[in-house]
TIDREN-924426 format. One record per residue (C-alpha): x, y, z; residue in three letters. Coordinates in pm, 1 decimal, always signed. Layout:
N
x_y_z_aa
X_Y_Z_ALA
...
//
This chain:
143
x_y_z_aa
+7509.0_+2032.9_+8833.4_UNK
+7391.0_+2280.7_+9072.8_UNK
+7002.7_+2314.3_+9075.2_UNK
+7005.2_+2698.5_+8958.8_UNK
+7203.5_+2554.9_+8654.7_UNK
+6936.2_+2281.7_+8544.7_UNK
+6651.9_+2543.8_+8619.0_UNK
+6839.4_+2821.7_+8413.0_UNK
+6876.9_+2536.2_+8128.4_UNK
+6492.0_+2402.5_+8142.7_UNK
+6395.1_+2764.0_+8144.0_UNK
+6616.0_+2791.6_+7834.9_UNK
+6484.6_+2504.4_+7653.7_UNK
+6158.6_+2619.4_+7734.0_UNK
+6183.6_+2981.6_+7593.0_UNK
+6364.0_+2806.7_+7243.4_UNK
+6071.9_+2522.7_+7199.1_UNK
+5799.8_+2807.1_+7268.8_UNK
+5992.8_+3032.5_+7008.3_UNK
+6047.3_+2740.5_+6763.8_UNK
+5669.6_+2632.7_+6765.5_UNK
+5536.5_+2990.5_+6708.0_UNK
+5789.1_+3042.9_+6423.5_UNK
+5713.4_+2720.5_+6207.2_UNK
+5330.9_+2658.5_+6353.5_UNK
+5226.7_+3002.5_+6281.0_UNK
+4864.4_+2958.7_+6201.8_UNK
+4583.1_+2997.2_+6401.7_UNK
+4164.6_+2941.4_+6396.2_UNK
+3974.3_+3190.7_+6514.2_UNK
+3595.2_+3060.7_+6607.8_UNK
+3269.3_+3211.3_+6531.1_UNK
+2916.8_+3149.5_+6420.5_UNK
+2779.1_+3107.6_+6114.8_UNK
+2448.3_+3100.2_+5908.4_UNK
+2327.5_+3050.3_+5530.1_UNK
+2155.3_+3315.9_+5260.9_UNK
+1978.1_+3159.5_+4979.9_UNK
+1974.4_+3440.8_+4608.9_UNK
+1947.9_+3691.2_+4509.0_UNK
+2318.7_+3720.5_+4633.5_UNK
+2312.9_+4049.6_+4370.7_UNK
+2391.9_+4321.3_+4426.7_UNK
+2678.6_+4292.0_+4655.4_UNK
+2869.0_+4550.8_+4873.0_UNK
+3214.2_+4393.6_+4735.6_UNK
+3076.7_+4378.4_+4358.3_UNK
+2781.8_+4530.1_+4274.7_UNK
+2629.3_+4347.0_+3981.0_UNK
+2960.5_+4183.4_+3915.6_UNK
+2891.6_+3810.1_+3913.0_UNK
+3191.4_+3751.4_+3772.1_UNK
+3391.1_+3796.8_+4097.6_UNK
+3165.9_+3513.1_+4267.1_UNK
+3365.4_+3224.9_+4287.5_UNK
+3234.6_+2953.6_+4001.7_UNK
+3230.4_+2690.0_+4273.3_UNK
+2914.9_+2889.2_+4469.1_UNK
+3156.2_+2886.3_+4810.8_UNK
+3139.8_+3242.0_+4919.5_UNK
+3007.0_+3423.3_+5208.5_UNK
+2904.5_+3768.3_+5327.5_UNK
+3120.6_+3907.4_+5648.6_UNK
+2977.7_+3981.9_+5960.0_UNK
+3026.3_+4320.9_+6221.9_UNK
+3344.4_+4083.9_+6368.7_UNK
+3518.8_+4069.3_+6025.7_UNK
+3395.3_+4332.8_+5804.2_UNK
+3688.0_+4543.9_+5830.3_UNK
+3543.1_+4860.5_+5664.7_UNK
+3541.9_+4651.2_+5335.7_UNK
+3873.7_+4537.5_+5347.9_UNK
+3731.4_+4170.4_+5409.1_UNK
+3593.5_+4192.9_+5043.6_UNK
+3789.3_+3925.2_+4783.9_UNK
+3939.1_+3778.7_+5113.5_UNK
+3947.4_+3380.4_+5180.5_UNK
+3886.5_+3149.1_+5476.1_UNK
+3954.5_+2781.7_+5545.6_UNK
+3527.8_+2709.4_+5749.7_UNK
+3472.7_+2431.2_+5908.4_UNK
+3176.3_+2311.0_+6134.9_UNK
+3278.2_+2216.8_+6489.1_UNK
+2906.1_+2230.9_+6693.1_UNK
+2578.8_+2307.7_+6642.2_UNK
+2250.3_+2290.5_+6895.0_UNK
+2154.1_+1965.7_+6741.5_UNK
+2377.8_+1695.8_+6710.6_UNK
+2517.4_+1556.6_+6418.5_UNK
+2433.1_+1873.4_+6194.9_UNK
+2810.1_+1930.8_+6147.8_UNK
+3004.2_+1696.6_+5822.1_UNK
+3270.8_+1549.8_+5993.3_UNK
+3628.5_+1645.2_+5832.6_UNK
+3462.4_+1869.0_+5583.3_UNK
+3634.6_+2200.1_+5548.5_UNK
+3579.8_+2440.2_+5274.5_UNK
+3734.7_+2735.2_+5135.9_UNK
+3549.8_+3053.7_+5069.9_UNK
+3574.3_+3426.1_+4962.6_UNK
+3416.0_+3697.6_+5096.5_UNK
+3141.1_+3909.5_+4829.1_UNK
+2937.0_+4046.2_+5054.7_UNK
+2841.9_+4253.5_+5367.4_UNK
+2610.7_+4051.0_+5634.5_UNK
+2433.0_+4380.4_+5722.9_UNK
+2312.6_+4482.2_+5359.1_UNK
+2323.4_+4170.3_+5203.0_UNK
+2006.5_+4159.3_+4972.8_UNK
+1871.2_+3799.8_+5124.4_UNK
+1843.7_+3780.2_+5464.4_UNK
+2045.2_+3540.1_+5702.3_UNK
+1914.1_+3251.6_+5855.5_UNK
+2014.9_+3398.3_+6181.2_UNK
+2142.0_+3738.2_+6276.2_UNK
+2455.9_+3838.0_+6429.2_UNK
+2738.2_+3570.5_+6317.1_UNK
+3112.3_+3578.5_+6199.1_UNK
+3035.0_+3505.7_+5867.2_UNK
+2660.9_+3385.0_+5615.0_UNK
+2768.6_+3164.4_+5393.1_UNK
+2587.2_+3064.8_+5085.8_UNK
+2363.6_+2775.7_+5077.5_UNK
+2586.4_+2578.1_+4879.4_UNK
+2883.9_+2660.1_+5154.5_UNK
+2663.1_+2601.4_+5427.6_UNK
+2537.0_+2285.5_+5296.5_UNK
+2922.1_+2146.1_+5243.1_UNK
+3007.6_+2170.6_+5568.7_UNK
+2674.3_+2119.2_+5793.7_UNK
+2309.9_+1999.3_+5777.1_UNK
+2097.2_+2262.8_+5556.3_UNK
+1832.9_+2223.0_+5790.3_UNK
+2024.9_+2374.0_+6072.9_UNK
+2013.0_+2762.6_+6146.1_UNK
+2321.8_+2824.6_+6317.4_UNK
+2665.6_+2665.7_+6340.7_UNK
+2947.6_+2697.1_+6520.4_UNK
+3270.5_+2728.5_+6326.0_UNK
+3622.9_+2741.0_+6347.5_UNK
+3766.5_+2968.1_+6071.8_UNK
+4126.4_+3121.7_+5947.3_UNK
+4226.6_+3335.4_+5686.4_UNK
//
């Protein structure tokens, strides 16, 4: 076998694995920050005065600038999980939780823990996933 063949064929096998992983691996994390809000969590920019449309498990967040989307990140859901913090062990190891979004970071009624992050999630999401104590964690997120 001539040398151009077996590159043309590696190349080939290449190209089909690349093509085959994207097509049946298709999700991807995105990574971020994230802080906590304690209540009032009403009124929201998603609901109003609807509490209703909070999830009954307390697991929600409000967006940040990154996500927001004009709104359209209102009712949506995300896998969170902790990956770093400052301190050490502030993240639960394997803990991942699933949240929706009620709220708008900017003009959320309490105020963040920190300013400027991907996503503030409740106390009660915070504290599932990381250390209440902390201020700031880094997280890996997807929709």
């Amino acid at each position: 076998m001539s040398s151009s063949l077996a590159t043309r064929i590696l190349s080939s096998a290449f190209i089909v694995s690349f093509i085959v992983l994207h097509l049946f691996f298709p999700c991807r994390a995105d990574v971020g920050t994230a802080a906590s809000y304690s209540p009032p969590y009403l009124p929201s920019k998603c609901y109003g005065t609807e509490a209703t449309e909070f999830p009954s498990s307390n697991l929600f967040a409000a967006a940040g600038d990154g996500i927001w989307d004009n709104g359209a990140a209102c009712g949506r859901q995300y896998l969170v999980r902790c990956i770093s913090a400052e301190q050490p062990r502030t993240c639960i190891p394997d803990q991942s939780i699933q949240i929706k979004i009620v709220d708008y970071a900017a003009t959320a009624v309490s105020a963040a823990s920190a300013s400027g992050t991907t996503l503030v999630l409740s106390d009660k999401a915070f504290g599932s996933i990381a250390n209440t104590t902390a201020i700031l964690i880094n997280i890996e997120f997807q929709q």
